[in-house]
MIBAMI-82482 format. One record per residue: residue in one letter; x, y, z of N, C-alpha, C in turn. Coordinates in pm, whole numbers, plus 50000, padded with zeros to 5 digits. Layout:
! MIBAMI-82482
AXYZXYZXYZ...
***
This chain:
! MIBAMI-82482
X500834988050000500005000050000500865012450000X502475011550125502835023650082503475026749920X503955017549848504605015349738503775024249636X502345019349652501045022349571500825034549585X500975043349699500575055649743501225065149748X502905060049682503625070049728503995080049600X503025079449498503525093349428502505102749435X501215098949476500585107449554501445117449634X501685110249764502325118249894503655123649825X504405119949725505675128449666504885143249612X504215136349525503195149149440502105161349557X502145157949644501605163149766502595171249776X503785166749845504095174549937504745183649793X505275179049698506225187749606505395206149549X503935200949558502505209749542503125219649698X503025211249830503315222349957504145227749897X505905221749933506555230749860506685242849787X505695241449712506135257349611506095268849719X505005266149816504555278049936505465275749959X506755273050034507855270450128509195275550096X509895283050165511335292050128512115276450168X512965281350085514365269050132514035254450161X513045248950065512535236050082512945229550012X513715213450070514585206250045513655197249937X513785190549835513285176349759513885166549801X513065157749837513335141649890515025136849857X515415132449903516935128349896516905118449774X515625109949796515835094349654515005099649533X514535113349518513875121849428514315131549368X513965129349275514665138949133513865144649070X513365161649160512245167549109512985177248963X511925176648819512265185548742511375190448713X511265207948703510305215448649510305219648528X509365217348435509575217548309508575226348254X507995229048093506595225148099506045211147988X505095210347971504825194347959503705197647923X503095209247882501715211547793501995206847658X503025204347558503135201347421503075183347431X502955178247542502805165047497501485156347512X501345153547441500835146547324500085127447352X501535120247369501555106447390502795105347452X502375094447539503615086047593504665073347536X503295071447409503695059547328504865061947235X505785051947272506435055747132506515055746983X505625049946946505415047646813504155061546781X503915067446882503415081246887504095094746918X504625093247005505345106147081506465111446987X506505125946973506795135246888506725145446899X506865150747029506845160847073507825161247175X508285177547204509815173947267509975169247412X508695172847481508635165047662508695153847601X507855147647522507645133047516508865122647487X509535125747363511165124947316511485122847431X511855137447535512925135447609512395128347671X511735122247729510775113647862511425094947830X510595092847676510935082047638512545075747702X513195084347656514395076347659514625070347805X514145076747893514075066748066513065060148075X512385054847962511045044548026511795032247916X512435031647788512395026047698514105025247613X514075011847623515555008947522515345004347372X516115009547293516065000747152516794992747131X517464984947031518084977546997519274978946979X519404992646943520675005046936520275013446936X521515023747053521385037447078522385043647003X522375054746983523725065846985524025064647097X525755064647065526335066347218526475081947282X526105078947399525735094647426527125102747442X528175098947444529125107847447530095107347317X529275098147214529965102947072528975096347001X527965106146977526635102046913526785097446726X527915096246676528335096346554528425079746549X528785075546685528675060446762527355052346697X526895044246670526015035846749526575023146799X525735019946932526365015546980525255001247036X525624989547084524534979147108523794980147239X522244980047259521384978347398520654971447398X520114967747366519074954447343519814940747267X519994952147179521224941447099522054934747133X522734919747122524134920647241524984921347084X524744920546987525554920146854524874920846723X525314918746622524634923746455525484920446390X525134914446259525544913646126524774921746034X525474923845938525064927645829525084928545692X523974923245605524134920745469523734932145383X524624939345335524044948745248523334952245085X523854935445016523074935444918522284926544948X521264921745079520044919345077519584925345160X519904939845187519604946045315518804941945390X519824937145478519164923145609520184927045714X520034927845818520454930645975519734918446049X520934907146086520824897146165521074904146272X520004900246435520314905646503520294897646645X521274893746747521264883846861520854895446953X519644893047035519784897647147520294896447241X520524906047386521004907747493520624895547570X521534889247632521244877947659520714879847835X519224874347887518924876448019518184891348016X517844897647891516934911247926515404911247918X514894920348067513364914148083512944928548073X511874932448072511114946748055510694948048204X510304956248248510124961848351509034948148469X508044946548340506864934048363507574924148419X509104920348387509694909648416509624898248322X508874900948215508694897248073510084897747965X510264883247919511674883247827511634894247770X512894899347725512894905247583513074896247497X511774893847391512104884047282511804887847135X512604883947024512864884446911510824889246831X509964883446920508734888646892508254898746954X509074904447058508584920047065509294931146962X510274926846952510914932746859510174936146682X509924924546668509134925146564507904930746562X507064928846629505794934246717505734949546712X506734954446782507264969246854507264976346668X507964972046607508134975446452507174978446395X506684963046363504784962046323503654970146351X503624975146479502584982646545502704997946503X504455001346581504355014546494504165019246349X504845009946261504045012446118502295011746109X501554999946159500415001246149499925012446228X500225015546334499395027146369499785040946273X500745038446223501375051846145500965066846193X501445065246313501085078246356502325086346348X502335101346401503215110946363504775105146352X505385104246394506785096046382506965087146243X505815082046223506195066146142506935068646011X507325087745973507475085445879509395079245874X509775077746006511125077646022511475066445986X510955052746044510605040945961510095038045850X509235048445778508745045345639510355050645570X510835056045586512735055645502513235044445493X512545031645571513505021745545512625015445461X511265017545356510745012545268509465005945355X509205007945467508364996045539506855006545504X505894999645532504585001145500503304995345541X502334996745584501484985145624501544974845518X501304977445422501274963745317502214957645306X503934962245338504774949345354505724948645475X505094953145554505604955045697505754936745744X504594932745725504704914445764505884904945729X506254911445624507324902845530508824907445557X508734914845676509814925745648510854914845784X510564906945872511404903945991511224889545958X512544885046003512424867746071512654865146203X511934853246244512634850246399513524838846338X514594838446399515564825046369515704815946483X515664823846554515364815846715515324822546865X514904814346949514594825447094515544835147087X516724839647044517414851347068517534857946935X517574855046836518094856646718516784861646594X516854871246534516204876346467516914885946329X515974883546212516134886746100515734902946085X516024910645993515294927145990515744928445855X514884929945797514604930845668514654943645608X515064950245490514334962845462514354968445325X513154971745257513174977145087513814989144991X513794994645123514655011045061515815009745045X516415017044898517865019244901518735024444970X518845020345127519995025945204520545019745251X521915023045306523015013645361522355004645500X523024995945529523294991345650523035003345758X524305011445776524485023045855522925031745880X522545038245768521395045645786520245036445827X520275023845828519585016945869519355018846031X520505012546067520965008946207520905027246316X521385036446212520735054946280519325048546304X518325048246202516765048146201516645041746359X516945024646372516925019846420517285025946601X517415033446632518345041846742517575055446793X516105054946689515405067146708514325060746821X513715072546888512525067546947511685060546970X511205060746834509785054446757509885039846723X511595033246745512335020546740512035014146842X511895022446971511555016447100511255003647105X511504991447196511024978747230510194980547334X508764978447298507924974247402507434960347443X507064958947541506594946447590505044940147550X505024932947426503704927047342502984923747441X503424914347486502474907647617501784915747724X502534923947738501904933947859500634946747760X501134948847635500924960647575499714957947507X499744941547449498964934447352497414932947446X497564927747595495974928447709495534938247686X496134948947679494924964947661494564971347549X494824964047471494424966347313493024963747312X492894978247289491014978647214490564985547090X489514981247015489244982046857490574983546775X491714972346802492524970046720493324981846726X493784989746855494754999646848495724994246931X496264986946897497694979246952497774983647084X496724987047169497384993547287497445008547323X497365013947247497735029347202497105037147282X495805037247330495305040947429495955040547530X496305030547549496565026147743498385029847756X498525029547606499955033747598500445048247625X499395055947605499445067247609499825078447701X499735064647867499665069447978500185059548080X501105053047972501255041648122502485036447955X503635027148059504565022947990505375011048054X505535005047887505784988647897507434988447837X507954994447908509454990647837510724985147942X511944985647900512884980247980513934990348012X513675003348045514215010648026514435010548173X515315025648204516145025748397515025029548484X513715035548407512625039348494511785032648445X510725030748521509605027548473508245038148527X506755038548473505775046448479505215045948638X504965051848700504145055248785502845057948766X502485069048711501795076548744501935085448578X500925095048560501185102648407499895109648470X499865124148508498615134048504498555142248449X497755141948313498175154148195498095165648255X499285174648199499045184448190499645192148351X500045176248453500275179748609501815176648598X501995159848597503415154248627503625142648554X504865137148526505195120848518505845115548635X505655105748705506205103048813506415090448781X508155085948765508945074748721509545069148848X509375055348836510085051648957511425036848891X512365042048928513025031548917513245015948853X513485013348794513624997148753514754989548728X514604986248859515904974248893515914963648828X515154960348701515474950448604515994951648492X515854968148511516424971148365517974963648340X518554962248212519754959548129520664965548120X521634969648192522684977048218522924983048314X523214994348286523795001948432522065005148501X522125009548610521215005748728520905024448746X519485031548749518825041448791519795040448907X519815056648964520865061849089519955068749195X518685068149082517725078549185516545067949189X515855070949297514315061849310513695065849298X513345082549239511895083949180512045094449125X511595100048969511775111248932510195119148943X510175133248961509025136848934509835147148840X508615146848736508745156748599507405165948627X507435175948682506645189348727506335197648645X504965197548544504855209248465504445220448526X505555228648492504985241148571505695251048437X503975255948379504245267948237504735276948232X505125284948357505165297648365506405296948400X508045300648318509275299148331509935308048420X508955318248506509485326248601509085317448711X507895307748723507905297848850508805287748838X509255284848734510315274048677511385279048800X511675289748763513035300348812513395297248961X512245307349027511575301249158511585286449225X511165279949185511155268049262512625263849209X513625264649109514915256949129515915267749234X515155279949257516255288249311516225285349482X514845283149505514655279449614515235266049644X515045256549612515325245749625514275235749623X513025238649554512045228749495511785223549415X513085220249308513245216749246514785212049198X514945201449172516535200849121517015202048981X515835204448879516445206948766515455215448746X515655222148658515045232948590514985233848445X514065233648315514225236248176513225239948149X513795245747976512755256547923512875269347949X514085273748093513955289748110514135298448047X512885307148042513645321747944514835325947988X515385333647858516715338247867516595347548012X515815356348033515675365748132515665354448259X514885347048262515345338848402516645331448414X517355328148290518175319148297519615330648339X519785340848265520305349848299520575365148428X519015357348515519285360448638519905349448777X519845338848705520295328948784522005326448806X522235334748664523705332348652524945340248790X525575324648848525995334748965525215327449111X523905326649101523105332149206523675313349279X523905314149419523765305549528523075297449534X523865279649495523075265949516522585261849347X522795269449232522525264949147523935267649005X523515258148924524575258948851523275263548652X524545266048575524105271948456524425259148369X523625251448285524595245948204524545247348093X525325251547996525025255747859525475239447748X524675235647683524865222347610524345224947483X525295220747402525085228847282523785215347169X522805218747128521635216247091521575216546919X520705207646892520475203046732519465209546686X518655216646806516975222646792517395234746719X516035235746621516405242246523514575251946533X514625263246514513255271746497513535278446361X512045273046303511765278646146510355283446129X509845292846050508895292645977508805285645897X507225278745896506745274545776505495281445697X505065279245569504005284545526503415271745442X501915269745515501555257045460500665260745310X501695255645219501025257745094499955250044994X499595243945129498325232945096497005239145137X497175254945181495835262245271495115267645153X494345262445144493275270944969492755282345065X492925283845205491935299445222492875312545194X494455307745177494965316845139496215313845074X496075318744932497175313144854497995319044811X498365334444898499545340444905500615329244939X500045319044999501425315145104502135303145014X501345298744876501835294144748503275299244752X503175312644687503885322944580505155321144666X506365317644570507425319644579508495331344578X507835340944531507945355144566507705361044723X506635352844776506495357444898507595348945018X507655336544941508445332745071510165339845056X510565343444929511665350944922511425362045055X510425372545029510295383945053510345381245260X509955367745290510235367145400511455369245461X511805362045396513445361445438514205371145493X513615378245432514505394045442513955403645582X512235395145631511735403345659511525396445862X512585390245858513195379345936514095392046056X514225394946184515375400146225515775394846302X517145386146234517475372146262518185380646453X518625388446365519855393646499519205401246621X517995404346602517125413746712516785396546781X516355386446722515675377846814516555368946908X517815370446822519115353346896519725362547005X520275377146950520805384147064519875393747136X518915400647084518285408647208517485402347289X516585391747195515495388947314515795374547323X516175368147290516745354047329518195350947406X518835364047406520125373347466521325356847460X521105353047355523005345147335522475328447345X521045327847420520445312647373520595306847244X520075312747172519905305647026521195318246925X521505316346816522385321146727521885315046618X522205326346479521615324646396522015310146312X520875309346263521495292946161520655295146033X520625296245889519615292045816519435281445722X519755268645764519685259745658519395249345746X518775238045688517755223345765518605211845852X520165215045816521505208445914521745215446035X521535207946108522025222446224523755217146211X524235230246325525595230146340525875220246400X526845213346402527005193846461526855182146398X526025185746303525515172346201526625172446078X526975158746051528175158545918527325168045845X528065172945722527355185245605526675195345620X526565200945741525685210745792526775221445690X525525230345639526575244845591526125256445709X527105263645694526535275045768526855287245748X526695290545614526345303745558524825309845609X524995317845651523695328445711523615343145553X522485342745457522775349645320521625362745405X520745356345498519935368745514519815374145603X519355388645593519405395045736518195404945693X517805409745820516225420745797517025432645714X516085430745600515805442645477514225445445447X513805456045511512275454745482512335460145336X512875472045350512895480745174513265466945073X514095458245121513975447544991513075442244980X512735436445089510985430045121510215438045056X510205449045062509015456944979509295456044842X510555454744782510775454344629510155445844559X510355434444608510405418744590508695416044598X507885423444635506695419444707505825429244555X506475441744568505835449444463505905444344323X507625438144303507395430444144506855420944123X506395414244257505675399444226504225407844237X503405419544267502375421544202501705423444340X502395417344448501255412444559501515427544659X500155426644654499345437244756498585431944899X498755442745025497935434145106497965421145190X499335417945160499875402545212499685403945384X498975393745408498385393845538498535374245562X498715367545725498435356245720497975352745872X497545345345921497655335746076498945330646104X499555333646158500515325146244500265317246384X500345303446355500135293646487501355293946534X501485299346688502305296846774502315292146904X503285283446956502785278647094502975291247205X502405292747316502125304147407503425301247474X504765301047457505775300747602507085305647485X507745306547559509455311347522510035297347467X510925298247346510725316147262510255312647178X508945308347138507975307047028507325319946997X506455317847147506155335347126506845348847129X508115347147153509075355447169509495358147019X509755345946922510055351446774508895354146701X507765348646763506615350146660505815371846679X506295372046788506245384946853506725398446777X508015392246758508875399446706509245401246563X508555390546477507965388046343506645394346298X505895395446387504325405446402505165418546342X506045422446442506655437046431507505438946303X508175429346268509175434046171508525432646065X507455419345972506975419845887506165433645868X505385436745930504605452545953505445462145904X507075460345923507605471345833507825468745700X507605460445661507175449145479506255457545434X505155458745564504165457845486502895442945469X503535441145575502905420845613502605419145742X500825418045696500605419145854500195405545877X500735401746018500695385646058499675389146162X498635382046176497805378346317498205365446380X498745368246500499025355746589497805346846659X498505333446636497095324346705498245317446815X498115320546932498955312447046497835308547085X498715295447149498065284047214499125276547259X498375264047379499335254547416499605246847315X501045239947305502185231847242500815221347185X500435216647256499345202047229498675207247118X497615217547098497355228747039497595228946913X498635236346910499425242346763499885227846719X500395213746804500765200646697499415194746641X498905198546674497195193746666496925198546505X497045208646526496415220146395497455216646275X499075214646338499305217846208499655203646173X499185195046232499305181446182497985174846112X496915184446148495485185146045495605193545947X496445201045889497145207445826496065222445827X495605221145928494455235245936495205249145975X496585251345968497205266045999497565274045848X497975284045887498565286945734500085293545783X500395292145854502025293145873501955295546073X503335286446120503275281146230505495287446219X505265288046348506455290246405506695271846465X507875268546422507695253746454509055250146483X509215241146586510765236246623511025221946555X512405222946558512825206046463513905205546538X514605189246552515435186546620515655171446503X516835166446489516625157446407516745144146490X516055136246419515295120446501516795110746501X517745112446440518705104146438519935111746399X520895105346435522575112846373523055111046211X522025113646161522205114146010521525127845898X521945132545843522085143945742520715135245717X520145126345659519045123445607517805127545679X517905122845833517015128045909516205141045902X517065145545877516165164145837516255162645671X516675157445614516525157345437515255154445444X514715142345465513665132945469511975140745492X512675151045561510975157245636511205173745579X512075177945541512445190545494512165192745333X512965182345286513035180345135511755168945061X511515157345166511025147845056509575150045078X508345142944970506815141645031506515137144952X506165119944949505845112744853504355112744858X503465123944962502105126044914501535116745013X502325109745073501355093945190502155099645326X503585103845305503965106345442503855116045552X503585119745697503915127245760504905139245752X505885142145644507135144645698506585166345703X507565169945731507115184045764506865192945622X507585186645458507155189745363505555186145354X505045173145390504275165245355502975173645428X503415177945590502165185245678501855200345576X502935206545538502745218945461502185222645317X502205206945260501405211245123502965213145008X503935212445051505135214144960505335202744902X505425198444765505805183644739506845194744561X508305194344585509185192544513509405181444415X509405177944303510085165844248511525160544276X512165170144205513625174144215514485172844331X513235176344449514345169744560513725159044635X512625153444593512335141544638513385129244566X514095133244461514745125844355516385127244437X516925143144519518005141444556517965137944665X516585139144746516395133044911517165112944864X516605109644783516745094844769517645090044727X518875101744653519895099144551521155100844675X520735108444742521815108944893521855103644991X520235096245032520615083745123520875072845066X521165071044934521465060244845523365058044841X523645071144824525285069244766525705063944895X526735058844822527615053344916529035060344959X529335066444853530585078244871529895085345000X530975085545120530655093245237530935103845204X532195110845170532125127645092531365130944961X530985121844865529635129544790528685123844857X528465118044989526945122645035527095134645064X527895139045165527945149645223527705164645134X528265163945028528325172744936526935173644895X526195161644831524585163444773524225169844930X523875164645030523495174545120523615187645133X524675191845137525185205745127524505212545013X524555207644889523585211244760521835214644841X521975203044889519885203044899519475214045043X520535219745095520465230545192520255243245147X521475245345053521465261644949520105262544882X519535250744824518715251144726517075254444800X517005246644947515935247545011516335264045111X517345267345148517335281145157517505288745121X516795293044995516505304444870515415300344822X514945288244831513455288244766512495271644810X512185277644890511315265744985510195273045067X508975267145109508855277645231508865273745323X510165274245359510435274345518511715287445484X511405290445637512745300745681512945297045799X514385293945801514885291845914515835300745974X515285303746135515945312146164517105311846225X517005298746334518075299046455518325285746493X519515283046582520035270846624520135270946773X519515261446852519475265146995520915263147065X521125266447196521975263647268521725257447454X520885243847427520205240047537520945249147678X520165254647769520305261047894519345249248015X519735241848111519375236748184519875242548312X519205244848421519435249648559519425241848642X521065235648741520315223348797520795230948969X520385223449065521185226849169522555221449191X523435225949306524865224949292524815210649331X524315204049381524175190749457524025182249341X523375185249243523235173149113524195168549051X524575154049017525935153048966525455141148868X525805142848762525545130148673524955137748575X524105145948547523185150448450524035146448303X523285142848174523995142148067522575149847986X522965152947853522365156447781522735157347642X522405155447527523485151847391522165166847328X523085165847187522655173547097521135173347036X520915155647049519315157846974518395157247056X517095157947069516425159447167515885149247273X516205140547212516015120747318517155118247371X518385128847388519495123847426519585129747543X518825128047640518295133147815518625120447892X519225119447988519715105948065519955114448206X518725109248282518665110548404519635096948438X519655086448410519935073948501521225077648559X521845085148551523135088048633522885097248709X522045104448774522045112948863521975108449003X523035116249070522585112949204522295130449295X522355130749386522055143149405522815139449617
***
């Protein structure tokens, strides 16, 4: 009973707390204040949103991770080893020998397959990361073998290496869940998805407690997990929206981590007694899009207009004044860190060009909606885009809302241009090719949500995860960056520079470049 009751009484008292000066968090507890309105699902073959990402990775192992301290790595977790055939692109794969999921349930060669299966059939937001490896509901069945209790076949149709295989394989949405446990709560044939949503079947260093939208996640420990062993016995993940209470409760001591802070809080902390700054340099990337699939307004077509944006962008008022040294400018779909990233920056705020550019293309009156989520710095650039387009001559009306919200809309493709964050799903240049450049018209990818479908680079999206030359991949990449920043619509503005606030007592924290690369399991405090 106390076992059962006790994230209640954690979640209790952590609620007193906020009233309380100089209030300590539980010694075997690892409170973080975040916010946690943009998520969505817990499932992985769902979750796609950035609480959710980062969450996953302590409930759930794949088969292979990136190694977190040289993510260029992959490296084996589920897996205990691999072969690989590349002209029948086939990945033999032995599992970890003795690994059980949290349930205490094998890990076996049919969850694996299962875990695969499900996320393609449900094909929800993620799936398009797995549809790169050619898989599909219609030949998803044909795609795995079991060879025996440990040993399993992985099949795959698309022209890509081994390697880009085994990245895919290392993303989220790869996750191994537990069939048996996942498969009882399956109703009208949704693999689970429901019950998944809020509760979790994996083998990861934590396991689920508790999930109160919109309140907390409360993870507790799992001493069965496969490898190194959780340091802490219970995490609470604390949404709290408002990044000046964020501030507050880590300064006080009600909290031991802190994320999400605005620059203004993060930059009053700097210095201040019992807490530390950590600056970790980040893959997250903030762009405009303009969905050119909106028939209510088909300014946001014209390629004239998305030029005229560009200009009408003030890249340098948003990274240094009001984001004050967080983010720095970036404009192309690689962030800085990824092999082939370029990083030529061609634009900077010119309204008088904006006006040139706007007058020879004919267009008068250019007006649109912008969906943005309500917190820093979404609304902070979308703010500041209200103002600068207005000197164009382009008036934007803002639609804020919570994170859940704005993924909602623009994944029904009902916005007509959204301030939107990207982080890429794996350590490969393709990863952002794939959802930037390609849209074969069936997929999710962020061309695909916007109504953009290119030929030309759906032809070099496929011609560069194809080569095999590692420096002319790199190079076609570099090509499909210049080409999508001068005439695409997206504008991209900036490259983050993760800021986490922890107290001085926390020791272990890790955090990598992409956004699932969060690893509490080493913390002790």
């Amino acid at each position: 009973m106390r076992k059962k009751y006790l994230p209640a009484v954690l979640l209790t008292a952590l609620s007193a707390s906020i009233f309380s000066a100089q209030a300590a968090t539980p010694p075997n507890t690892l409170v973080v204040a975040q916010g946690l309105d943009d998520l969505v699902s817990l499932d992985p073959a769902e979750a796609n949103e950035l609480s959710s990402i980062q969450t996953i990775p302590s409930l759930y192992q794949r088969l292979v991770q990136a190694d977190r301290d040289n993510p260029e790595k992959v490296i084996p977790v589920l897996a205990e080893s691999w072969t690989t055939d590349a002209a029948s692109k086939t990945l033999t794969i032995t599992l970890r020998n003795g690994a059980v999921f949290a349930s205490g349930n094998p890990v076996r060669p049919e969850d694996v397959i299962w875990s695969y299966t499900r996320a393609i059939n449900l094909n929800k937001s993620p799936a398009f990361i797995l549809n790169v490896l050619g898989w599909s509901p219609k030949n998803i069945a044909k795609q795995f073998k079991k060879v025996d209790d440990h040993r399993l076949q992985i099949h795959w149709t698309a022209d890509v290496s081994p390697a880009v295989a085994l990245n895919i394989l290392s993303t989220p949405i790869a996750s191994i869940v537990d069939e048996k446990q996942v498969a009882s709560h399956a109703k009208n044939n949704d693999f689970g998805n429901a019950w998944l949503k809020m509760h979790s079947a994996g083998s990861g260093p934590y396991s689920m407690r508790v999930y109160q939208p919109h309140q907390a996640i409360v993870l507790d420990a799992n001493a069965s997990s496969p490898g190194d062993k959780a340091r802490m016995a219970h995490i609470i993940i604390k949404n709290v929206p408002d990044p000046a209470a964020r501030r507050l409760l880590i300064q006080q001591g009600d909290a031991d981590i802190a994320r999400d802070l605005g620059a203004d809080q993060t930059s009053a902390l700097q210095g201040k007694p019992g807490v530390k700054v950590l600056s970790i340099p980040s893959a997250e990337q903030n762009y405009l899009v303009f969905n050119t699939g909106n028939s209510a307004n088909p300014l946001l077509k014209n390629p004239a207009f998305w030029e005229a944006a560009r200009w009408l962008v003030d890249y340098k008022g948003i990274t240094q004044d009001l984001l004050k040294g967080q983010y720095f400018i970036h404009q192309s779909f690689l962030p800085v860190g990824l092999p082939g990233a370029i990083e030529s920056n061609p634009f900077h705020f010119d309204p008088e060009k904006a006006k040139a550019i706007l007058s020879k293309a004919g267009i008068k009156d250019a007006h649109f909606t912008l969906d943005v989520e309500n917190k820093p710095p979404f609304i902070t650039i979308a703010q500041s885009m209200q103002a600068s387009f207005a000197q164009g001559g382009v008036k934007i009306d803002l639609l804020p809302a919570a994170g859940s919200q704005v993924y909602a809309r623009v994944r029904a493709k009902q916005h007509q241009a959204a301030i939107r964050l990207w982080i890429p799903d794996y350590f490969d240049a393709h990863s952002n090719a794939s959802a930037f450049a390609y849209n074969d018209g069936k997929s999710s990818t962020v061309a695909g949500l916007n109504g953009w479908m290119n030929p030309e680079m759906n032809k070099q999206t496929l011609a560069a995860v194809a080569e095999a030359d590692p420096a002319k991949r790199l190079s076609m990449y570099q090509q499909m960056q210049e080409k999508l920043q001068h005439n695409s619509p997206y504008v991209f503005i900036d490259q983050g520079k993760t800021q986490v606030v922890v107290r001085d007592n926390v020791k272990g924290y890790q955090q990598g470049l992409n956004a699932d690369m969060v690893y509490y399991d080493r913390v002790t405090k």
